[in-house]
C-alpha positions as CSV (number, residue, x, y, z in Angstrom):
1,X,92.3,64.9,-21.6
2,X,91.0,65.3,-17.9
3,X,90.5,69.2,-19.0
4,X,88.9,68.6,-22.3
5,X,86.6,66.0,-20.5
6,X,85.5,69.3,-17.7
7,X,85.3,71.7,-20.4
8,X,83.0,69.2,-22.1
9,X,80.9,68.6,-19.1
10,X,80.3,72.5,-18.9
11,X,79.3,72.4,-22.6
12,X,76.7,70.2,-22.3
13,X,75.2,72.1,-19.1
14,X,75.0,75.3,-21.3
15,X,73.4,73.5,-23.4
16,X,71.0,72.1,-21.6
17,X,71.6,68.4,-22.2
18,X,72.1,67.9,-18.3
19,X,69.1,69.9,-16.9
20,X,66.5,68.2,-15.1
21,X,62.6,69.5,-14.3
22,X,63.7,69.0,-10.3
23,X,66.7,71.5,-10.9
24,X,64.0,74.1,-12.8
25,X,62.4,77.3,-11.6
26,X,59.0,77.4,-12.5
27,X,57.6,81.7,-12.7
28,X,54.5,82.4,-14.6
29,X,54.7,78.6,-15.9
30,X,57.9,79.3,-17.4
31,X,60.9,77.2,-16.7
32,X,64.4,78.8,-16.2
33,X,67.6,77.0,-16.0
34,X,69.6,76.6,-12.5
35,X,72.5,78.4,-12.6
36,X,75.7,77.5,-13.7
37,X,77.2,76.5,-10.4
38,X,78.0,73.7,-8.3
39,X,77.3,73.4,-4.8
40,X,78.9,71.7,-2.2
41,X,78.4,70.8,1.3
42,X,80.6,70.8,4.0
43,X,80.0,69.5,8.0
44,X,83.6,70.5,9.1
45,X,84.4,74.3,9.7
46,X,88.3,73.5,8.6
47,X,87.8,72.9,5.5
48,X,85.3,75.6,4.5
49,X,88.0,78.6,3.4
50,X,90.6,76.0,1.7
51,X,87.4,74.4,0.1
52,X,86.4,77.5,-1.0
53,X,89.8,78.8,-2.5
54,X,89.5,75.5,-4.5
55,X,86.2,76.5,-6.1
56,X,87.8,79.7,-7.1
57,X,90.7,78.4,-9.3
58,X,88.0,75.7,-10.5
59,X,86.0,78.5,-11.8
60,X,89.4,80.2,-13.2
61,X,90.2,77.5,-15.0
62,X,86.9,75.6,-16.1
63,X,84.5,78.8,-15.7
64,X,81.8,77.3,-13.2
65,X,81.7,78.4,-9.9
66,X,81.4,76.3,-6.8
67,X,79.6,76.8,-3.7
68,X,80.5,75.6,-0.4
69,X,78.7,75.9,2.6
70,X,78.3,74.5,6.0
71,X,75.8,71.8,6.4
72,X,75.3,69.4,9.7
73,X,76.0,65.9,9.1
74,X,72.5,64.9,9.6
75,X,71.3,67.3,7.3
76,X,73.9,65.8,4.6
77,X,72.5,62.7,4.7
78,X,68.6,63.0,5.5
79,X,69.0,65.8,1.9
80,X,70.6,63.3,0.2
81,X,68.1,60.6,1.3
82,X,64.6,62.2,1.1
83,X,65.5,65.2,-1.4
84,X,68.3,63.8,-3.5
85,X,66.3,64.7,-6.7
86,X,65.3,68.5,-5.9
87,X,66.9,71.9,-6.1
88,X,67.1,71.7,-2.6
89,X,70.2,69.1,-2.2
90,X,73.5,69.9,-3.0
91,X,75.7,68.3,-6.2
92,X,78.2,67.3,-3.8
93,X,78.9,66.9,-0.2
94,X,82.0,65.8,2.2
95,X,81.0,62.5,4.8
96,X,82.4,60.1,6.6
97,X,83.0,56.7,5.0
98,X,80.8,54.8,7.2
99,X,77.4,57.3,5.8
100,X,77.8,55.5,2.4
101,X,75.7,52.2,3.4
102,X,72.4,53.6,2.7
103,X,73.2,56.5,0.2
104,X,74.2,53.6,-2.3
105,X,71.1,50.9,-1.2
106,X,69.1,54.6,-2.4
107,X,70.6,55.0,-5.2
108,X,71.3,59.0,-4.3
109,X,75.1,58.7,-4.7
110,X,77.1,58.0,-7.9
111,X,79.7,55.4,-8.1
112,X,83.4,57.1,-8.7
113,X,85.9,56.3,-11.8
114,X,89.6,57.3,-10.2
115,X,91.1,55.1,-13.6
116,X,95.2,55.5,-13.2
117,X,94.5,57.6,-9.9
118,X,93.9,55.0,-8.0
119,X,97.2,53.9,-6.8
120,X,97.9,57.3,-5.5
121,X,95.5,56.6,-2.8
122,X,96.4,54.2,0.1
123,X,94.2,51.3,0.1
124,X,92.3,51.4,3.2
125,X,91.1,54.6,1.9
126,X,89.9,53.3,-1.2
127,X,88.4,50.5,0.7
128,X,86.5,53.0,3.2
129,X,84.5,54.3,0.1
130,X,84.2,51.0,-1.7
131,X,80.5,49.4,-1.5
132,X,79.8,46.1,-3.1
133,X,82.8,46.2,-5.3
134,X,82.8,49.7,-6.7
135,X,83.9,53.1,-5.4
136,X,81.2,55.5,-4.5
137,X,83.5,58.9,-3.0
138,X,86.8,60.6,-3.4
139,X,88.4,60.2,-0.6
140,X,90.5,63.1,0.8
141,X,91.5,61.9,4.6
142,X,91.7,59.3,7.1
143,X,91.7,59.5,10.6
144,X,92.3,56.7,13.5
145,X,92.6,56.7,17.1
146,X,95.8,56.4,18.9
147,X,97.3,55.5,22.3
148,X,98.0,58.7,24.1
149,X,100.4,57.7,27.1
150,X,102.1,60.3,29.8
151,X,105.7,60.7,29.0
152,X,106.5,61.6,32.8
153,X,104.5,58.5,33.6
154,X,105.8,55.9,31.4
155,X,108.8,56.9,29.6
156,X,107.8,54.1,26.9
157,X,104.6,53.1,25.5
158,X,103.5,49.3,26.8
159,X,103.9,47.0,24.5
160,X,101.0,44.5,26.2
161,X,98.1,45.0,27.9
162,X,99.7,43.2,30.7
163,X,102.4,45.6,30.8
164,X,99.9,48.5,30.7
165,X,98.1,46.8,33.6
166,X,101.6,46.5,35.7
167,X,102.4,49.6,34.8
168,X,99.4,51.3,36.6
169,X,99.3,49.4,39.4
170,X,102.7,50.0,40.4
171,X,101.8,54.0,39.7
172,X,98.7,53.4,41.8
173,X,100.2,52.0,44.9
174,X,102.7,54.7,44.4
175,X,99.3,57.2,44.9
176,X,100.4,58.9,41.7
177,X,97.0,57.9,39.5
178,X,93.8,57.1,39.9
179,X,93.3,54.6,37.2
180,X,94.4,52.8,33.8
181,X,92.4,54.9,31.4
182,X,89.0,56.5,31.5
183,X,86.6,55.2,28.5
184,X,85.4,57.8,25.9
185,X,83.0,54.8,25.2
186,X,83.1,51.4,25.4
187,X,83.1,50.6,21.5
188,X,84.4,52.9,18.6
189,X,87.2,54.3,20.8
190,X,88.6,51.2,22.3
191,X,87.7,48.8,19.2
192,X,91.3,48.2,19.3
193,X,91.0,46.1,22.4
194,X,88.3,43.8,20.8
195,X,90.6,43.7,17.7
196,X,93.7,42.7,19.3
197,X,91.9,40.0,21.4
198,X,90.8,38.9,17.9
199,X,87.3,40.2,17.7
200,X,85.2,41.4,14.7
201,X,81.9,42.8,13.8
202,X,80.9,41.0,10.9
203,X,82.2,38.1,8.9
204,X,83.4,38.7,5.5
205,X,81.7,36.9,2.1
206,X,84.1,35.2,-0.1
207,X,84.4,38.5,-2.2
208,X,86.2,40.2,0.6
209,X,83.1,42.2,1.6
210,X,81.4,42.4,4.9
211,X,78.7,39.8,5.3
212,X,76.0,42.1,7.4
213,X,73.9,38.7,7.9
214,X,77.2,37.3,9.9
215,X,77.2,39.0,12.9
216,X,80.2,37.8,15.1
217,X,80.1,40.1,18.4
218,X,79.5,36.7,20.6
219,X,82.5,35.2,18.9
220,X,85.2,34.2,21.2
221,X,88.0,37.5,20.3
222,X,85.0,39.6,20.8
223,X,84.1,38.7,24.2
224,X,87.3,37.9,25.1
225,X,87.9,41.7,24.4
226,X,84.8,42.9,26.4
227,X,85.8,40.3,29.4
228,X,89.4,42.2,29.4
229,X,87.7,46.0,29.9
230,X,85.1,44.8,32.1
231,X,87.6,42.8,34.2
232,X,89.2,46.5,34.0
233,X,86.2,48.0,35.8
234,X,86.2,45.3,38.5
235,X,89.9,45.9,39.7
236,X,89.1,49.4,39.9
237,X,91.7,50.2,36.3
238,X,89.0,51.6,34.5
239,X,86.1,53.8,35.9
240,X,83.0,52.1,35.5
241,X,81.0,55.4,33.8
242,X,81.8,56.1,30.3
243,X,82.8,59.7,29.8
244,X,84.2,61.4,27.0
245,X,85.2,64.6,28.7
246,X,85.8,62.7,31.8
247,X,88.4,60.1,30.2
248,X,90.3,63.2,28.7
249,X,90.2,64.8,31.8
250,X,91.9,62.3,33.4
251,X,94.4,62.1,31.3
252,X,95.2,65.7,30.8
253,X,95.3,66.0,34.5
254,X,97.9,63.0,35.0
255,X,95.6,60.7,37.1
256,X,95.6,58.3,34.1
257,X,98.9,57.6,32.3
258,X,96.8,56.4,29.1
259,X,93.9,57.4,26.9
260,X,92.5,56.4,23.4
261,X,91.6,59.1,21.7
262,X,92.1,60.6,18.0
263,X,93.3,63.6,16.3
264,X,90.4,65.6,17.3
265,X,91.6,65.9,20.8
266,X,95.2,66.8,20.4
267,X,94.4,70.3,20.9
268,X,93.0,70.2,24.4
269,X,95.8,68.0,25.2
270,X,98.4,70.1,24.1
271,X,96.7,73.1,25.8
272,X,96.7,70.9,29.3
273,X,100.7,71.0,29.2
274,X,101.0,67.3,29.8
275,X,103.8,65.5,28.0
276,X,102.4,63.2,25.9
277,X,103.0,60.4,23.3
278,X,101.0,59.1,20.7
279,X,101.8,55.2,20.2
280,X,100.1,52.0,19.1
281,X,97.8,50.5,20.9
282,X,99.0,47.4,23.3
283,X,98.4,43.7,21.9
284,X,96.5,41.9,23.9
285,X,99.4,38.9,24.8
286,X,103.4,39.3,24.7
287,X,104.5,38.2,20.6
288,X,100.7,39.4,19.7
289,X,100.0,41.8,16.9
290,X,99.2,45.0,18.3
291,X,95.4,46.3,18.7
292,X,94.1,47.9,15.2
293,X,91.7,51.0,15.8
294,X,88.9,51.4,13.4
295,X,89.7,54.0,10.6
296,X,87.9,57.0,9.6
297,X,87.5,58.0,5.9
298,X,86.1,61.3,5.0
299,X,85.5,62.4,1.0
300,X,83.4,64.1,-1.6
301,X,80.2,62.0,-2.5
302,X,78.4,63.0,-5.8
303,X,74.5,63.6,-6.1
304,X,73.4,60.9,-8.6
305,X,70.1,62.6,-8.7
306,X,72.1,66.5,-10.0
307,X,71.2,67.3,-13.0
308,X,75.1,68.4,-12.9
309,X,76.2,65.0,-11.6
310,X,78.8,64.4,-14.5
311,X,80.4,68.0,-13.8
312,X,79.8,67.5,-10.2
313,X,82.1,64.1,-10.7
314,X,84.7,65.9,-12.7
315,X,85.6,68.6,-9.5
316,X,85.7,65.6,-7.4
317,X,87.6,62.9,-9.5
318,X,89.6,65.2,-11.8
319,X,89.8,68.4,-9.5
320,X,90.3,67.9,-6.3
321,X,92.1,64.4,-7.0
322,X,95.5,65.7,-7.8
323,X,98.1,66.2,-5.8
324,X,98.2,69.9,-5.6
325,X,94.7,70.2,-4.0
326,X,95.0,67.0,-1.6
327,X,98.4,68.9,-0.5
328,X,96.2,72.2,0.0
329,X,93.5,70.4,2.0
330,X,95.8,68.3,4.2
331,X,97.8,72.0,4.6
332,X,94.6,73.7,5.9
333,X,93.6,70.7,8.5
334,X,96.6,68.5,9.6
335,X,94.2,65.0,9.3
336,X,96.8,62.4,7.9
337,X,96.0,62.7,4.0
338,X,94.3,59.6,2.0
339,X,97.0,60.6,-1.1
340,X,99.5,58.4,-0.1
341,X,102.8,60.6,-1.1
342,X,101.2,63.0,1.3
343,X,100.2,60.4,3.7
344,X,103.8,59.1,3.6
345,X,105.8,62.4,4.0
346,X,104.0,63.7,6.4
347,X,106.6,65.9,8.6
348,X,104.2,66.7,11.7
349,X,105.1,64.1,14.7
350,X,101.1,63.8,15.9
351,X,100.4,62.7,12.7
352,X,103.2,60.6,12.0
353,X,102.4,59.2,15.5
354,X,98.8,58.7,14.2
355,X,99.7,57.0,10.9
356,X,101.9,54.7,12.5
357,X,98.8,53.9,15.2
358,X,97.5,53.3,12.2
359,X,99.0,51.7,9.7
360,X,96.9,48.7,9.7
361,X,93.9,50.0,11.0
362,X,90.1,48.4,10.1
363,X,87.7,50.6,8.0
364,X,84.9,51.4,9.9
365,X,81.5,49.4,8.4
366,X,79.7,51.4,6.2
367,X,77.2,48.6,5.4
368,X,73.8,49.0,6.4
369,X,73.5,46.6,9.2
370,X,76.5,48.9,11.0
371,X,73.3,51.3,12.0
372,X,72.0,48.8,14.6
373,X,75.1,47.6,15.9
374,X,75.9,50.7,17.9
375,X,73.3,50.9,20.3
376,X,73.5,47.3,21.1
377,X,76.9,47.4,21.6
378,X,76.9,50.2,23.8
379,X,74.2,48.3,26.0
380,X,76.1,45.1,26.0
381,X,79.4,47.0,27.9
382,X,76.8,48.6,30.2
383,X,75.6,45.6,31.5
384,X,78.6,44.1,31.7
385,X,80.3,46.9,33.2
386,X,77.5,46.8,36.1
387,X,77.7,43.4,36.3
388,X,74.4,42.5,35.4
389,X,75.4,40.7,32.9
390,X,78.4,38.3,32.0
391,X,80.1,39.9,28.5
392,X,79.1,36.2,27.0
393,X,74.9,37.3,27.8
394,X,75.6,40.7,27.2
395,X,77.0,40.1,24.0
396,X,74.7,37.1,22.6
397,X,71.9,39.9,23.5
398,X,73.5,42.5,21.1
399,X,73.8,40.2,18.4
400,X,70.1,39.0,18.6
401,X,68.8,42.3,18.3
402,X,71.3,43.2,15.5
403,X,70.1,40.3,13.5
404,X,66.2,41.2,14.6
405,X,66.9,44.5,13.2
406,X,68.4,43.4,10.0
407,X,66.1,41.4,8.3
């Protein structure tokens, strides 16, 4: 049935029946039809060739070709937003979850039927793409942030934040590191601290689904979790500048026995020869659940505006979302699969050490009101980090411009 439904897709593009005047070449005044291809955009280099071997058997077995190419991020969504409907955008594109706020609100980016497929996905990654009830992208991978921690250092991953704390000091008087941890940044890496003290962005409306009205950052858990890193910067734990290469650094060198990063950096890590594990992050009191990092869901979006939109859907949701191609993808670039079998039988110990960082970890907001969050979040930990500000101010600041901004 799924190949009878491609096959009819394809008929009803030679036909004609899903051409549009904004996919039409206009020569002399006459008007030829696009050609019979789909095109799809890419913003991650590792995914280009296995993409494109995909495409290949596509056209094989359904005759249309597919097109993938390497777009910047920004580009992806500023086409999708301003020139959805021309020539110029692509059928479909690969984004992170959290892009998916304002393609829906625009109406560029067509909701997803998975049917039976569904429960081979694991849920967090279905709830990534979900907007408003409905599922708007395929997902293909998720991706979290872990606890990195210096084997030679601490033969076993703290359990507590107090223990983490102990644990460096007793190194430090020891002279044999400089601090706790370096910060990459003061919110998406760390969330896990605001989590475990029991902080959260938004509240939730009685559907399940973020209220972006309900802004909680002043709430108790998510000061308390700002009060704990600040406090950090005052005992000298954490360095007081945010630096992404700098935190890394620190690590990698052994002058910090922790860092929280994600996959993205196991490389350099590896390459720095430091023995390393990757475990959950610390909760935040003894008995405590542990600290939930924000997860990362990347999939194929479809061009409601294509002209090729229902063919463009069938790649995506018929296509690629099988088993057989999520195993190619995740085979090509080790990110920990959204297709749960794969996801669950996962052999490589970084990625087993990231799913199990993970296992309960928070989708990352895609809701509009996510877009002003970030800057005032990032300003809050400044001034608190500088002390011109108690987190409590800092924080009650950040929330009065994100509401400011969201009306």
């Amino acid at each position: 049935m799924k190949k009878i439904a491609v096959i009819l897709c394809v008929f009803l593009l030679a036909a004609g029946m899903l051409l549009s005047v904004s996919c039409q070449k206009k020569e002399g005044g006459a008007r030829t039809a696009a050609p019979e291809k789909l095109i799809l955009w890419v913003y991650d280099s590792g995914r280009i060739e296995v993409l494109t071997q995909l495409g290949k058997q596509f056209e094989a077995e359904f005759g249309v070709a597919v097109e993938v190419s390497m777009v910047d991020l920004s580009q992806i969504r500023t086409q999708f937003l301003l020139a959805a409907g021309g020539a110029d955008c692509a059928d479909l594109a690969i984004v992170p979850h959290d892009n998916i706020g304002p393609l829906v609100e625009n109406g560029v980016i067509m909701e997803i039927n998975l049917g039976g497929k569904r429960s081979s996905y694991l849920n967090p990654a279905l709830d990534g793409f979900n907007y408003s009830g409905r599922l708007y992208g395929v997902p293909l991978a998720v991706e979290n942030v872990g606890f990195f921690y210096n084997k030679d250092l601490v033969p076993n991953p703290p359990a507590t934040w107090d223990e983490a704390v102990a644990i460096t000091e007793r190194l430090k008087n020891a002279g044999r590191v400089d601090y706790m941890m370096g910060l990459p940044d003061a919110t998406y890496n760390v969330y896990a601290v605001y989590d475990a003290f029991g902080g959260a962005i938004f509240g939730k409306n009685p559907d399940g689904s973020l209220n972006g009205k309900n802004v909680l950052l002043a709430d108790p858990g998510f000061v308390a979790g700002l009060q704990f890193l600040t406090n950090m910067v005052n005992r000298g734990l954490i360095p007081q500048t945010i630096d992404w290469d700098g935190a890394h650094v620190l690590f990698e060198s052994g002058r910090a026995p922790f860092c929280p990063t994600g996959p993205w950096a196991t490389n350099r890590i590896v390459e720095s020869g430091v023995n390393y594990g990757i475990a959950a992050f610390p909760a935040a009191r003894a008995g405590g659940p542990a600290g939930n990092p924000f997860l990362g869901v990347q999939g194929i979006i479809v061009n409601n505006t294509s002209p090729r939109r229902l063919l463009a859907q069938s790649f995506a949701a018929d296509f690629i979302a099988r088993e057989e191609s999520m195993m190619a993808i995740f085979r090509a670039e080790q990110r920990p699969s959204a297709w749960r079998s794969i996801f669950e039988t996962a052999g490589d110990a970084n990625t087993l050490a990231f799913n199990a960082a993970g296992v309960n970890a928070i989708p990352m907001p895609s809701i509009p009101e996510m877009g002003f969050v970030w800057d005032a979040w990032v300003a809050a930990a400044d001034l608190s980090f500088a002390g011109e500000r108690t987190p409590l101010d800092a924080l009650r600041n950040a929330k009065t411009q994100i509401e400011a901004l969201s009306k």
